[in-house]
ZAKOLDREN-724377 format. One record per residue: residue number from 1; chain; residue in three letters; x, y, z of N, C-alpha, C, O in turn. Coordinates in nm, 4 decimals. Example, Ala and Ser with C-alpha at 12.3 -4.5 7.8 and 13.67 -1.06 7.14 Angstrom:
! residues 2
 kollo torba vexlo      n_u      n_v      n_w     ca_u     ca_v     ca_w      c_u      c_v      c_w      o_u      o_v      o_w
     1     A   ALA   1.3190  -0.5690   0.7800   1.2300  -0.4500   0.7800   1.3200  -0.3300   0.7800   1.4236  -0.3319   0.8465
     2     A   SER   1.2850  -0.2250   0.7080   1.3670  -0.1060   0.7140   1.2900   0.0030   0.7870   1.3409   0.1138   0.8039
//
This chain:
! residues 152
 kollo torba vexlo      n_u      n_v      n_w     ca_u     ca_v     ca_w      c_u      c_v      c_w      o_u      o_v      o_w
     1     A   UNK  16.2073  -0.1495   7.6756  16.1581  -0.0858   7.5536  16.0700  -0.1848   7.4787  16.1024  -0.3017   7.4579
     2     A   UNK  15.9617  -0.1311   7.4420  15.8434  -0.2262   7.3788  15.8829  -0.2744   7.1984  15.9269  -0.1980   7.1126
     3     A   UNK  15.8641  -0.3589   7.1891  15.8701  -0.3664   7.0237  15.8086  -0.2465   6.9303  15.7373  -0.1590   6.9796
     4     A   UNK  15.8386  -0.2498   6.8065  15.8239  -0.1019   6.7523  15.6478  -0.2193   6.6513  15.6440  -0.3413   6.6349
     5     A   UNK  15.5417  -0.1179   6.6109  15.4398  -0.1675   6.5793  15.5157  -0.2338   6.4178  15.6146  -0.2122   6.3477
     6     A   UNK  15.3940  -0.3252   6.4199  15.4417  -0.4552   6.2993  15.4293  -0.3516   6.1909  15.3705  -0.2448   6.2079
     7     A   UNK  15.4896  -0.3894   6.0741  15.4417  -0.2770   5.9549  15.3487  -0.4503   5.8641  15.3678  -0.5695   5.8885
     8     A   UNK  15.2440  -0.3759   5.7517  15.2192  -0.4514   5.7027  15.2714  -0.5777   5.6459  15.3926  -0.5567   5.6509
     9     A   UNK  15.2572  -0.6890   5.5979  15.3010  -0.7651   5.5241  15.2545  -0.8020   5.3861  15.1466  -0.8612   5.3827
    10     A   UNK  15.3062  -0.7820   5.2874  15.2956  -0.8404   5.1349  15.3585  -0.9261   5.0609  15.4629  -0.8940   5.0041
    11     A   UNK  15.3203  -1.0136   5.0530  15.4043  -1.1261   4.9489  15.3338  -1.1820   4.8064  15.2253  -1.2319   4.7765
    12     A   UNK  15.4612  -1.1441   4.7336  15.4044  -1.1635   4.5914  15.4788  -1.2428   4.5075  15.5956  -1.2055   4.4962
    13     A   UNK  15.4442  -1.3512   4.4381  15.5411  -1.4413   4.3743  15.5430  -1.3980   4.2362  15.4427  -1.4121   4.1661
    14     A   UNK  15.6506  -1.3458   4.1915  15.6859  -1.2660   4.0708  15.7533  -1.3671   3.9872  15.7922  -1.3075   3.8868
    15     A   UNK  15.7903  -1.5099   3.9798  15.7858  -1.5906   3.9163  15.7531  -1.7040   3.8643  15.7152  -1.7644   3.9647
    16     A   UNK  15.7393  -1.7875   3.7629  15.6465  -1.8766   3.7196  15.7122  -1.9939   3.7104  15.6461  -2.0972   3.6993
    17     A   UNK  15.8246  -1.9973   3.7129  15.8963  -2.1749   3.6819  15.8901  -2.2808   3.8387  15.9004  -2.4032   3.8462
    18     A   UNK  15.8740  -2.2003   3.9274  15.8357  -2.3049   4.0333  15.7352  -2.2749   4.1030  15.7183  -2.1637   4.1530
    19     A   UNK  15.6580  -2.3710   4.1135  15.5208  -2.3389   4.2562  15.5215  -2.3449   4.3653  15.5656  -2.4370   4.4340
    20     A   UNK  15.4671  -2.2365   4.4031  15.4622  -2.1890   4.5820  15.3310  -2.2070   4.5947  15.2453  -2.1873   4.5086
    21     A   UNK  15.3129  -2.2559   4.7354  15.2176  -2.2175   4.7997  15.2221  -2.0749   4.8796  15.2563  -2.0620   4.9971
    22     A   UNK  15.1818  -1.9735   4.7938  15.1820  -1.8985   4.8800  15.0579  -1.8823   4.9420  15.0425  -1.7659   4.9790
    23     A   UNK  14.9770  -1.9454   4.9637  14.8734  -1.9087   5.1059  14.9371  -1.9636   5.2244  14.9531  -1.8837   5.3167
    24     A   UNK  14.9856  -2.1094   5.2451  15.0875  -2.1431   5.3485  15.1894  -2.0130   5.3873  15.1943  -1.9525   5.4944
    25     A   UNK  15.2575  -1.9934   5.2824  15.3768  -1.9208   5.3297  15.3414  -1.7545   5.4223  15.3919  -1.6950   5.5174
    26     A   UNK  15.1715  -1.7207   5.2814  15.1729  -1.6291   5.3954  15.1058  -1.6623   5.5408  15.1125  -1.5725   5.6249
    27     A   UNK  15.0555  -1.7585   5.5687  14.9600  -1.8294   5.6906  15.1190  -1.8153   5.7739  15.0829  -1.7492   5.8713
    28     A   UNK  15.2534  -1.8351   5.7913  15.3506  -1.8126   5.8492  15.3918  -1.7032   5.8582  15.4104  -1.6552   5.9701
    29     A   UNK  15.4132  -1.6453   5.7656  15.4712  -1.5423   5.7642  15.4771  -1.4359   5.8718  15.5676  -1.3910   5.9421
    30     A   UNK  15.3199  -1.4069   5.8563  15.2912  -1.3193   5.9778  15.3464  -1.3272   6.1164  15.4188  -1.2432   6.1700
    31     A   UNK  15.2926  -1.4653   6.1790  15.3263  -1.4989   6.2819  15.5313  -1.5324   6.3021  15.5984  -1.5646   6.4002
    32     A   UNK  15.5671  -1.5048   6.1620  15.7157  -1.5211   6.1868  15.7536  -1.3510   6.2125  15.8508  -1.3272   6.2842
    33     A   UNK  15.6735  -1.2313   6.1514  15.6883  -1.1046   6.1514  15.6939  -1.0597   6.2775  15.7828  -0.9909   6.3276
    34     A   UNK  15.5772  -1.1088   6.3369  15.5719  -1.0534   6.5099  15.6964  -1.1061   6.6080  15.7550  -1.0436   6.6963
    35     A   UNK  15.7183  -1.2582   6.5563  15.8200  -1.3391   6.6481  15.9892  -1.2277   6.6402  16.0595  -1.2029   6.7383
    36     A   UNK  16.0142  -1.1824   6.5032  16.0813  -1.0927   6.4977  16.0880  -0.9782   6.5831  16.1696  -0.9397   6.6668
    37     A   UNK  15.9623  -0.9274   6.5320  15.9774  -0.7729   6.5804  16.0104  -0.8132   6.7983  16.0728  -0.7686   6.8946
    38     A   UNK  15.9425  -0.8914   6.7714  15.8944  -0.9340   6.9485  16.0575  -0.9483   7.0168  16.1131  -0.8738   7.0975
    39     A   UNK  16.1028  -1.0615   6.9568  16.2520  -1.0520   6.9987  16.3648  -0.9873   6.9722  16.4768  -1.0183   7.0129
    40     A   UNK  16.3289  -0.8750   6.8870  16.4362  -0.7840   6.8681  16.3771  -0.6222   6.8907  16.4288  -0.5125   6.8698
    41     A   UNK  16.2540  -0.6611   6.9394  16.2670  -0.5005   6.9470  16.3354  -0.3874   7.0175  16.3518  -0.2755   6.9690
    42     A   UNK  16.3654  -0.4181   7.1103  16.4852  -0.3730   7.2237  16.6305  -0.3697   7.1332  16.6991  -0.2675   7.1315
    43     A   UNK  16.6603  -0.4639   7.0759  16.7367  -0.4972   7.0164  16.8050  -0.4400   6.8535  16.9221  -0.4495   6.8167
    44     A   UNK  16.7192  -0.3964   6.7978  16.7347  -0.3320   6.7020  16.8190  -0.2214   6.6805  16.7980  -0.1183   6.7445
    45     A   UNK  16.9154  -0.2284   6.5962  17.0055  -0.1533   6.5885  16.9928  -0.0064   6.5372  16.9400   0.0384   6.4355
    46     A   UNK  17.0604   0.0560   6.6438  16.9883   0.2384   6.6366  16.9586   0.2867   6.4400  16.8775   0.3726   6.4053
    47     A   UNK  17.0102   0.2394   6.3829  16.9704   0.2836   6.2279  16.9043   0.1974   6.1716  16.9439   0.1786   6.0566
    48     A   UNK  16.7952   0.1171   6.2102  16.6724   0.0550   6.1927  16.5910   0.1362   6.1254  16.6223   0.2547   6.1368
    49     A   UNK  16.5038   0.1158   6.0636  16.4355   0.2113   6.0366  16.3054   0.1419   6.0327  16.2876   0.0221   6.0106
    50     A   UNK  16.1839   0.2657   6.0660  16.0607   0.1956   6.1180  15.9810   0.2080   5.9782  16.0343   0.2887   5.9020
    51     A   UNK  15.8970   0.1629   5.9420  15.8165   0.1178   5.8176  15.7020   0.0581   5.8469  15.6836  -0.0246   5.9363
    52     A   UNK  15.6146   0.1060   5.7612  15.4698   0.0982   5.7453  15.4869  -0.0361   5.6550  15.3870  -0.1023   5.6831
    53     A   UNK  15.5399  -0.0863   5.5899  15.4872  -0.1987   5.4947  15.6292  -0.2464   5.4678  15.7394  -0.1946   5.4499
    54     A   UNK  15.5717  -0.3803   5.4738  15.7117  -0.4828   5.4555  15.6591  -0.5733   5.3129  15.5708  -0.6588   5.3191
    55     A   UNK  15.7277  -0.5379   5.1933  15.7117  -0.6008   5.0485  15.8028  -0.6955   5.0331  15.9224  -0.6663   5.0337
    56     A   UNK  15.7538  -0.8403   5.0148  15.8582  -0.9595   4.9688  15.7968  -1.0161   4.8623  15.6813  -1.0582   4.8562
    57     A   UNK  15.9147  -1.0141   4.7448  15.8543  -1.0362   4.6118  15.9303  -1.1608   4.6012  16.0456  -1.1406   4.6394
    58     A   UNK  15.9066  -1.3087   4.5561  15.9432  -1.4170   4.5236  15.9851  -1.3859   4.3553  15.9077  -1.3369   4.2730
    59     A   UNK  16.1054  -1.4216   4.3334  16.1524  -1.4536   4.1554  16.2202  -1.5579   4.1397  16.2522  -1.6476   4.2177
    60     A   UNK  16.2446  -1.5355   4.0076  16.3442  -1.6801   3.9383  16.4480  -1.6035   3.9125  16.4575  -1.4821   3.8943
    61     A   UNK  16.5530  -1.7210   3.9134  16.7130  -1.6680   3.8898  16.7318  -1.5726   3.8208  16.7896  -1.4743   3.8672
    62     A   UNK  16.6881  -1.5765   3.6925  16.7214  -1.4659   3.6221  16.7714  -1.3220   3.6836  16.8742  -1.2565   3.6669
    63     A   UNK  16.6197  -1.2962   3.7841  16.6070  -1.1773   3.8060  16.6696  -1.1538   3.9479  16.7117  -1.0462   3.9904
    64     A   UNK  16.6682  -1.2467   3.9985  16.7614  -1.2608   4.1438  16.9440  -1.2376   4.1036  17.0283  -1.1993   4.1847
    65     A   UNK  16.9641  -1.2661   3.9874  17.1028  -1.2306   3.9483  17.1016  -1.0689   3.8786  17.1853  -0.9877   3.9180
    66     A   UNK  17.0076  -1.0337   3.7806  17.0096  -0.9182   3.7791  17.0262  -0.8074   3.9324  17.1162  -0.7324   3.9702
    67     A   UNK  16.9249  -0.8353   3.9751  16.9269  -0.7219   4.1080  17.0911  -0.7263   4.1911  17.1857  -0.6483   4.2020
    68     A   UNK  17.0576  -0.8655   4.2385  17.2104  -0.9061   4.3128  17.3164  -0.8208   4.2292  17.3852  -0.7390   4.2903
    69     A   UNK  17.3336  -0.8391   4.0764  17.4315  -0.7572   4.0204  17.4236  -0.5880   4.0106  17.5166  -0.5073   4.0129
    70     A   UNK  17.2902  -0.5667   4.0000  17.2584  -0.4276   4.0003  17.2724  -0.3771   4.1652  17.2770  -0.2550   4.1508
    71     A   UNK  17.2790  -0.3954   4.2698  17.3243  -0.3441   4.3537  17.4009  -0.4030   4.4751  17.4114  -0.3482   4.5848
    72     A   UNK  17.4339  -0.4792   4.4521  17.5609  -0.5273   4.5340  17.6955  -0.5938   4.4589  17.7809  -0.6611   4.5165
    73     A   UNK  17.6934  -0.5547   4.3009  17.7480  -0.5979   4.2010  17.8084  -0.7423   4.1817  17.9294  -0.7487   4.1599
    74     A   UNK  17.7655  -0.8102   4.1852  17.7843  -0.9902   4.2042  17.6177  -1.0382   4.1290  17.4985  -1.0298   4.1585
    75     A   UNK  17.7120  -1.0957   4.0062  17.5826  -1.1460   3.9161  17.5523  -1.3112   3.9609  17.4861  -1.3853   3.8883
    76     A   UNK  17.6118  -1.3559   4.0920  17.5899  -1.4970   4.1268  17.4175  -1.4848   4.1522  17.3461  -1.3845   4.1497
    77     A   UNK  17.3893  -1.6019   4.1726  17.2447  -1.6342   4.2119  17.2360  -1.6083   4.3643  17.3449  -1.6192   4.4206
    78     A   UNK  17.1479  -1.5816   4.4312  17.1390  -1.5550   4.5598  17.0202  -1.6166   4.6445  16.9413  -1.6827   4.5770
    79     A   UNK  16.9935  -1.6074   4.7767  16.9008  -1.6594   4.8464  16.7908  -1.5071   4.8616  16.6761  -1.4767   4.8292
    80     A   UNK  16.8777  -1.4590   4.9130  16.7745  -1.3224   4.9816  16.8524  -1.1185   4.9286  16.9708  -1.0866   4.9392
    81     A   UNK  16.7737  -1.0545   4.8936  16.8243  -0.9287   4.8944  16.7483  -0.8589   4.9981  16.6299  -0.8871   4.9796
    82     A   UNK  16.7620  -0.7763   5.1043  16.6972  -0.7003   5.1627  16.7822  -0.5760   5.1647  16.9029  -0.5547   5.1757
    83     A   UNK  16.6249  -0.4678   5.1430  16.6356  -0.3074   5.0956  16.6217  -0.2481   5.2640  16.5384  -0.2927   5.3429
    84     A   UNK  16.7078  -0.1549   5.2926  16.6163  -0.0795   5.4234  16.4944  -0.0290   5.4200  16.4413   0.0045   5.5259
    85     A   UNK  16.4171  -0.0119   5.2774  16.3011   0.0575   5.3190  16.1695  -0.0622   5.3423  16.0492  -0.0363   5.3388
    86     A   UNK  16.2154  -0.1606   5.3599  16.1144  -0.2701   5.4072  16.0829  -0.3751   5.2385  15.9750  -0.4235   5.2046
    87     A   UNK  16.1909  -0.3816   5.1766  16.1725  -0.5048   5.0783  16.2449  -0.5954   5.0529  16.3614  -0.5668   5.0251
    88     A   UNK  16.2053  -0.7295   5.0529  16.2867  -0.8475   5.0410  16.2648  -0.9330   4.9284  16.1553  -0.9883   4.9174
    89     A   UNK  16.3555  -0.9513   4.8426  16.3490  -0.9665   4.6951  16.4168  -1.1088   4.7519  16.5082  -1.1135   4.8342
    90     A   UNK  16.3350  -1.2524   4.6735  16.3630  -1.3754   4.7635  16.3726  -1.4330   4.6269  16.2878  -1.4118   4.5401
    91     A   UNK  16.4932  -1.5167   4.6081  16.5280  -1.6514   4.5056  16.4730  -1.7372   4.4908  16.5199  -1.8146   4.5743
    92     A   UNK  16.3957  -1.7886   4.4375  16.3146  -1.8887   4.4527  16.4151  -2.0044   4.4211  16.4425  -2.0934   4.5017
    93     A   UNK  16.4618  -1.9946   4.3079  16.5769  -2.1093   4.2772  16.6618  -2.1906   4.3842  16.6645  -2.3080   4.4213
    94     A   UNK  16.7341  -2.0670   4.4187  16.7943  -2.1210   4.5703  16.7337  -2.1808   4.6861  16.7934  -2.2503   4.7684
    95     A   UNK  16.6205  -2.1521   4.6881  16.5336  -2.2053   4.7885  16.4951  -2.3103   4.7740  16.4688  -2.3627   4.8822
    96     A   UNK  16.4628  -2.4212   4.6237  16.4607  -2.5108   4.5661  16.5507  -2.5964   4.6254  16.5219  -2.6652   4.7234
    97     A   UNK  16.6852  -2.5956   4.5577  16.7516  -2.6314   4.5756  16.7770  -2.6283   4.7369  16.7647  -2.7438   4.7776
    98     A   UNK  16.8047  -2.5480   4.8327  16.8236  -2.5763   4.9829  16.6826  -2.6423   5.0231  16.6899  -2.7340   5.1048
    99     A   UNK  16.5491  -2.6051   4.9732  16.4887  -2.6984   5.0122  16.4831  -2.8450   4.9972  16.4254  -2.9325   5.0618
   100     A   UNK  16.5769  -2.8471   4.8701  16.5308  -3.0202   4.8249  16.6842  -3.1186   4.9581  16.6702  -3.2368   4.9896
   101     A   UNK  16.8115  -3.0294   5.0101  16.8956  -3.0660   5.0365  16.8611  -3.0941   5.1812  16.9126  -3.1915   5.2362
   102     A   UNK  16.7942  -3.0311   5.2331  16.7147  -3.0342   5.3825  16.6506  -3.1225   5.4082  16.6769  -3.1892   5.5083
   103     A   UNK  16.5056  -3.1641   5.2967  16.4500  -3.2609   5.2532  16.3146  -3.2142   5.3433  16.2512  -3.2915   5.4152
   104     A   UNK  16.2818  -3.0587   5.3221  16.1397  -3.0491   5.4088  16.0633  -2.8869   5.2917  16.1424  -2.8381   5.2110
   105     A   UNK  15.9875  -2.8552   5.2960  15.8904  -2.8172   5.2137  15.9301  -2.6633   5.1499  15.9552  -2.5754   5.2323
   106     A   UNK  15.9361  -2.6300   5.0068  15.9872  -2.4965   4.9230  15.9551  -2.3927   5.0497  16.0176  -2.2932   5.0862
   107     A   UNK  15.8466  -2.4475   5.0972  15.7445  -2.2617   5.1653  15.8514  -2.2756   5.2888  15.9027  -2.1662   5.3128
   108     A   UNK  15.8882  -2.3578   5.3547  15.9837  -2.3949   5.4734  16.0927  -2.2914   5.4751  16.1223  -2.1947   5.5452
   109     A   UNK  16.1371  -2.3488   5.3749  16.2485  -2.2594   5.3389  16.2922  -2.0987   5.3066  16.3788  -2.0176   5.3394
   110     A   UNK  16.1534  -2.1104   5.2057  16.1063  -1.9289   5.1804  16.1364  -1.8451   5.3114  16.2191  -1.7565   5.3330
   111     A   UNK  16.0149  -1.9197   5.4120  15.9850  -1.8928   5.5582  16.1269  -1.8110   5.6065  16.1273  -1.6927   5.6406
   112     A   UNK  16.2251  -1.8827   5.6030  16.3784  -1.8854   5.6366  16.4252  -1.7550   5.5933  16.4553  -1.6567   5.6611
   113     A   UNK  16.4257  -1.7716   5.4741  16.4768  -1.6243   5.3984  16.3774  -1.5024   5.4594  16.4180  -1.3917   5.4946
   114     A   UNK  16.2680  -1.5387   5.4627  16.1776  -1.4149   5.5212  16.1766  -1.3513   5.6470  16.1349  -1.2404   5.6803
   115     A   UNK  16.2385  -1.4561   5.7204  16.3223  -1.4658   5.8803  16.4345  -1.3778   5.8414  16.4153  -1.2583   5.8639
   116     A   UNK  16.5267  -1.4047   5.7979  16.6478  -1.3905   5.7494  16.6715  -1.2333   5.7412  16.7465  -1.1663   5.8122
   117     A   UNK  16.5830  -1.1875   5.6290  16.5753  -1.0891   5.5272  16.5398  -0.9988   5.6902  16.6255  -0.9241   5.7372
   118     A   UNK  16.3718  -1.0262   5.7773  16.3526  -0.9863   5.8673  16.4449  -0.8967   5.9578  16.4392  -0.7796   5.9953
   119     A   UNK  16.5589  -1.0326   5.9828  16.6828  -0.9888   6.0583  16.6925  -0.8414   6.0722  16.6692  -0.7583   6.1600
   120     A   UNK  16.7477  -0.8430   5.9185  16.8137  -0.7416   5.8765  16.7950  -0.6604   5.8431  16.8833  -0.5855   5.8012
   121     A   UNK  16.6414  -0.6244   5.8437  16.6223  -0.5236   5.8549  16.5876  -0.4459   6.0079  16.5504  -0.3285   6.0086
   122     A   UNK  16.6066  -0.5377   6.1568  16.6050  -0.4832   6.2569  16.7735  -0.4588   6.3103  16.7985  -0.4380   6.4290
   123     A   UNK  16.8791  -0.4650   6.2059  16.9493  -0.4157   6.2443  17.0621  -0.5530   6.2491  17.1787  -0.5257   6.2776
   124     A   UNK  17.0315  -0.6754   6.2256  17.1232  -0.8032   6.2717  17.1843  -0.7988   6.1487  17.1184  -0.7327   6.0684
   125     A   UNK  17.3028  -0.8526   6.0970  17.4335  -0.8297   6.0310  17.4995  -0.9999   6.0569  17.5182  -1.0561   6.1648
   126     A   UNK  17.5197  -1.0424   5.9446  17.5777  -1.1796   5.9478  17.7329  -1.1545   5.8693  17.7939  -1.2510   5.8233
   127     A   UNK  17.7706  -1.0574   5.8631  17.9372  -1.0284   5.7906  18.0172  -1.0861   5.8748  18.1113  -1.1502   5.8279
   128     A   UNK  18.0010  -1.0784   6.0096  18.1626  -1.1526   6.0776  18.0801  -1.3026   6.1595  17.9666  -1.3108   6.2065
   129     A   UNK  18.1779  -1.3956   6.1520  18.1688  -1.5009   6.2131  18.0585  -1.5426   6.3104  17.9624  -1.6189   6.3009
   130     A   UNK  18.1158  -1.4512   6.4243  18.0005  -1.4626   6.5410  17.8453  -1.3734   6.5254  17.7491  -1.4002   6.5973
   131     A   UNK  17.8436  -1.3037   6.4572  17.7165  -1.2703   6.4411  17.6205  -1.3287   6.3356  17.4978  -1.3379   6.3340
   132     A   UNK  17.7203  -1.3668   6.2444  17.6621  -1.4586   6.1622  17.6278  -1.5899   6.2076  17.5396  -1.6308   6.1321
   133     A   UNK  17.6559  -1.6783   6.2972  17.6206  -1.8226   6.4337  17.4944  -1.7516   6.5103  17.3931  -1.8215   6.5116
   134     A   UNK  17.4829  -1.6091   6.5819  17.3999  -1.5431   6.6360  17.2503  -1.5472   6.5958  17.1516  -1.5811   6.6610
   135     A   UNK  17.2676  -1.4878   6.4276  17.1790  -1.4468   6.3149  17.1148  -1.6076   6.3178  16.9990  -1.6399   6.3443
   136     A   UNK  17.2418  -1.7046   6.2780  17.1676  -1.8715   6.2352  17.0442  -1.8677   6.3473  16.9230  -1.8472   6.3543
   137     A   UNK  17.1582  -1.9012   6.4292  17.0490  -1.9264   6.5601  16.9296  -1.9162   6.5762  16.8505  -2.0104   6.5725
   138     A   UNK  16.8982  -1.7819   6.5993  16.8126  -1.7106   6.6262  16.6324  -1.7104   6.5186  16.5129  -1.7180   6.5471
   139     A   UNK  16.7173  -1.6966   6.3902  16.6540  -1.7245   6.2940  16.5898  -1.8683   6.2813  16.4813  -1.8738   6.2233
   140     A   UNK  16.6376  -1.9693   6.3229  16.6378  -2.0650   6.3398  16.5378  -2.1432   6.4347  16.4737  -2.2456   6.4113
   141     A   UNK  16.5435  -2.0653   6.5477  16.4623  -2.0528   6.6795  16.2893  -2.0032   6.6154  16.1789  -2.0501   6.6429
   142     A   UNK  16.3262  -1.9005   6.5305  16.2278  -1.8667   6.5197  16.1324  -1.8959   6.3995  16.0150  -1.8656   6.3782
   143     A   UNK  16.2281  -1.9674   6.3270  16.1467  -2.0397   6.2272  16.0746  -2.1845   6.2808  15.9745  -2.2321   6.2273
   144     A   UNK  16.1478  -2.2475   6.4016  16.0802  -2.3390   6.4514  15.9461  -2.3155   6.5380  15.8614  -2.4011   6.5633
   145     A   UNK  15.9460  -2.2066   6.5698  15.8333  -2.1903   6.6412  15.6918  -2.1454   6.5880  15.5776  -2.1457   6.6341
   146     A   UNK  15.7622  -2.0994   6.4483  15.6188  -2.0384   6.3665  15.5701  -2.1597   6.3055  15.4510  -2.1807   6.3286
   147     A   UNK  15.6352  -2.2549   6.2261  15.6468  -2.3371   6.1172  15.5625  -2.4581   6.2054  15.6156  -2.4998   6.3083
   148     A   UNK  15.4338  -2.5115   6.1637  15.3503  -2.5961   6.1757  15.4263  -2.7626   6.2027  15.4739  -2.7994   6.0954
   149     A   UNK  15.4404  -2.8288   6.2728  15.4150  -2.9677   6.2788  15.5784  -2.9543   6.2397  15.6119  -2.9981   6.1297
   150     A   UNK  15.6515  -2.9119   6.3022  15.8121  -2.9213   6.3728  15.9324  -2.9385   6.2358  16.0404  -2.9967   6.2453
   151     A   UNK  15.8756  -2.8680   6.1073  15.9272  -2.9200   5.9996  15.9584  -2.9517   5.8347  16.0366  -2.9120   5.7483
   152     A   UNK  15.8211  -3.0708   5.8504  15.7573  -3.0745   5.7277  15.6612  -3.0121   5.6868  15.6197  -3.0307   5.5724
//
């Protein structure tokens, strides 16, 4: 079974207290979108759903705790929210912070969550143990292969 066609990509940084590069992030992005669809398309879990446009909006805590609380009711700070209809609402805060603990670049990290978020919307699920090691992995794999100069 062939991969299902890419849906667009949009990324928009909806907050102001930290700077992104987002021309880097989207210069990855893409090529992290296809690496997805490519290795999971077979794979994708039968209630996938196919989509014309994939929206990832970058914020600051604030609003990453609002949403997180408004629909998964947990006002903690978060890394990533992903919607089934193709949107990924990304923490910038958290990403800060895991980026500074890693010790390699904010957009690096974004990258990760955008992987991540990706996952899950082809159907991958990190709730139990082993699929969650699966999800790392994989995600992992495939952030190394998009991500320029092995890293930094």
């Amino acid at each position: 079974m062939s991969a299902p066609p890419l849906p667009g990509l949009w990324i928009e940084n909806c907050q102001e207290d930290r700077p992104v590069d987002l021309s880097r992030l989207e210069a990855v992005a893409g090529p992290a979108l296809r690496e997805v669809w490519s290795r999971t398309g077979a794979m994708a879990a039968p209630g996938a759903m196919p989509m014309e446009e994939l929206e990832v909006s970058l914020v600051g805590e604030e609003e990453i705790c609002r949403l997180h609380e408004e629909f998964l009711n947990d006002s903690s700070p978060t890394d990533v929210i992903t919607f089934e209809h193709g949107e990924l609402i990304i923490g910038v805060e958290a990403a800060v912070i895991e980026a500074a603990a890693r010790n390699w670049p904010l957009e690096r990290e974004l990258l990760l969550y955008v992987i991540h978020g990706l996952l899950h919307l082809r159907g991958w699920n990190d709730e139990e143990p082993g699929e969650a090691e699966r999800m790392r992995r994989l995600q992992e794999e495939i952030l190394d292969s998009v991500w320029p100069h092995g890293g930094g």
